[in-house]
C-alpha positions in Angstrom: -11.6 86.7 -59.7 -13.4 85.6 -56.5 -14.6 82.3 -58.4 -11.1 81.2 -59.7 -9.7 78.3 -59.3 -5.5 78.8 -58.0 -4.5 77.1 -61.8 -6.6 79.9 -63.2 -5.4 83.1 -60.9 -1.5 81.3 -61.4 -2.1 81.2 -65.1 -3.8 84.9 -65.4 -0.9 86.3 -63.1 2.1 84.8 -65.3 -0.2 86.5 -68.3 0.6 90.2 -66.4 3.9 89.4 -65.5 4.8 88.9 -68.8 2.8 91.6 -70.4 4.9 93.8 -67.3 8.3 92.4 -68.4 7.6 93.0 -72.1 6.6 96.8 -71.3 9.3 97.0 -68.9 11.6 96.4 -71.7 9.8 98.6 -74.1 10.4 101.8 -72.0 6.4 101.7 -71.1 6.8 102.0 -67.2 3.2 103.2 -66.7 1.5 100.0 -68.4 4.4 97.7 -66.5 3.3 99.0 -63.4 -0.3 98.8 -64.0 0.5 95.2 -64.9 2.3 94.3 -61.9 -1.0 95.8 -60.0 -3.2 93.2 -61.7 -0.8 90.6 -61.3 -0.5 91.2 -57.3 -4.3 91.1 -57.0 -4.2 87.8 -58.2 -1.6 86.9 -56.0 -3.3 88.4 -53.2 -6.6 86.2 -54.3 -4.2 83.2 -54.3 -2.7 84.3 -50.6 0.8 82.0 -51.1 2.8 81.0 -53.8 1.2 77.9 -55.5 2.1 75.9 -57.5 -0.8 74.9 -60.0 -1.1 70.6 -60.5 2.5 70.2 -59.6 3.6 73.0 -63.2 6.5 73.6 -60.7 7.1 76.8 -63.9 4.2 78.8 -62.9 4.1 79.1 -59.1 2.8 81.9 -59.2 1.8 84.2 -55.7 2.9 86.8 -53.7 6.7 86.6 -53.7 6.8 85.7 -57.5 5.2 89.2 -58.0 8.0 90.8 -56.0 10.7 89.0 -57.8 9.2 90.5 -60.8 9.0 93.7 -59.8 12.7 93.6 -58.6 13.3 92.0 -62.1 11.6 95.4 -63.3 13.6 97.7 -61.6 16.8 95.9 -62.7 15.7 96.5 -66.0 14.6 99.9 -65.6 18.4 100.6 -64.2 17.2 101.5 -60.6 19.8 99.2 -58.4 18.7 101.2 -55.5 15.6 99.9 -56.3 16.4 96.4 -56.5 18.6 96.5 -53.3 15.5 98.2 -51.5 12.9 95.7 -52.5 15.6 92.4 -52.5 15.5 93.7 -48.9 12.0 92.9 -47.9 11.3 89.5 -50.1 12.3 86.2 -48.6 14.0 84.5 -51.4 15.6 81.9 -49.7 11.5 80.7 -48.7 11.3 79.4 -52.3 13.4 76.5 -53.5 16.9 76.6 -54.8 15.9 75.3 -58.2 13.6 78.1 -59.0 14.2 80.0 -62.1 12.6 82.9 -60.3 15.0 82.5 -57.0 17.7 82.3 -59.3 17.6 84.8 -61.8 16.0 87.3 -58.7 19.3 86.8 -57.0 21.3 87.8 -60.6 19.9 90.7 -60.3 20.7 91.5 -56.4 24.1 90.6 -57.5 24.1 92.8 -60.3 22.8 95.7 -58.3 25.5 95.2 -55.7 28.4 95.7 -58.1 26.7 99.1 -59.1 28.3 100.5 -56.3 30.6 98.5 -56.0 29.9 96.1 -53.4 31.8 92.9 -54.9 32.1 91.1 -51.9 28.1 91.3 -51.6 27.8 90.1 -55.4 30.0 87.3 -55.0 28.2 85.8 -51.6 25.1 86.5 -53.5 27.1 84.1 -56.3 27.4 81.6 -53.6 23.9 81.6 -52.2 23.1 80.8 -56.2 25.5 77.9 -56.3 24.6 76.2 -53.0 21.0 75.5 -54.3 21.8 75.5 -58.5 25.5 74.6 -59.1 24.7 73.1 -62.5 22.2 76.0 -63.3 24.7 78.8 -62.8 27.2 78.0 -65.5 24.6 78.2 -68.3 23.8 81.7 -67.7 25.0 84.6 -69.5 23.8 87.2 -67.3 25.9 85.6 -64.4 28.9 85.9 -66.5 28.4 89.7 -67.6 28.1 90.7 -63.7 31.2 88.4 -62.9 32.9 89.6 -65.9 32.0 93.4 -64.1 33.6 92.3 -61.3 37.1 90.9 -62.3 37.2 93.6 -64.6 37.2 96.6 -61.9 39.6 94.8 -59.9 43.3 95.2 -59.7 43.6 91.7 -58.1 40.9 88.8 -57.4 40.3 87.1 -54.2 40.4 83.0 -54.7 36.4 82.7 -54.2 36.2 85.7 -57.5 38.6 83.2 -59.5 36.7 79.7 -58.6 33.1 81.6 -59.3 34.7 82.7 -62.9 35.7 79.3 -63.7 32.8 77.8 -62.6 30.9 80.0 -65.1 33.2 79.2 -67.5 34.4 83.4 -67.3 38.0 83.1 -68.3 40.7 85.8 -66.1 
């Protein structure tokens, strides 16, 4: 590992992410974990996020393995967990357009409306929307927490109703 180039470490860290996400999924916790550990030593080898020969997909570093392992943990059902680590990775470092930003702050939204903290999802909604207007209305996952949202509420503020039509969530 000490010999590799960034492009190498990048693409051998996206390797553990995904084998963590795919055992994340699969109720294997131990070998997501132990993937994740790989994947930050790589990260740590790389010392920032790069990205590799402008593949603007795979930066890959230090914060990408945190979004991951917030990803994880939203998976795993632990929104404690994802509130706890959201807390401590600066998000708003990486640009707007990022995939990993993006769907990183889905899940900090989705972990707020576990208990109940709906004005927290929905300026989580916002941040999203600033940077990615045209990225948020193509995702399901932001209309099943919105769809949450309205549904355990007795009456919507006007930012709740223009965030469900901008995703295209009908009230």
């Amino acid at each position: 590992m000490s010999r590799a180039t960034p492009a190498e470490l990048s693409a051998w860290g996206w390797l553990l992410l995904r084998v963590s996400a795919a055992a994340i999924r699969d109720n294997r916790p131990g070998e997501a974990e132990d993937a994740l550990r790989l994947a930050k030593s790589a990260a740590v080898a790389l010392g920032r996020d790069c990205t590799p020969e402008g593949d603007f997909p795979r930066t890959f570093g230090p914060i990408t393995v945190e979004l991951k392992r917030t990803e994880n943990a939203m998976v795993a059902g632990r929104p404690d967990k994802v509130l706890s680590l959201a807390s401590r990775i600066p998000a708003d470092s990486l640009k707007p357009t990022s995939d990993n930003r993006n769907r990183h702050l889905l899940d900090v939204a989705s972990a707020h409306t576990q208990p109940r903290q709906y004005a927290e999802a929905v300026d989580v909604f916002h941040r999203i929307r600033a940077g990615s207007s045209e990225w948020l209305p193509n995702q399901r996952y932001a209309r099943d927490i919105l769809d949450r949202i309205v549904s355990r509420r007795r009456t919507l503020t006007p930012e709740m109703r223009e965030l469900a039509d901008h995703v295209g969530l009908p009230v």
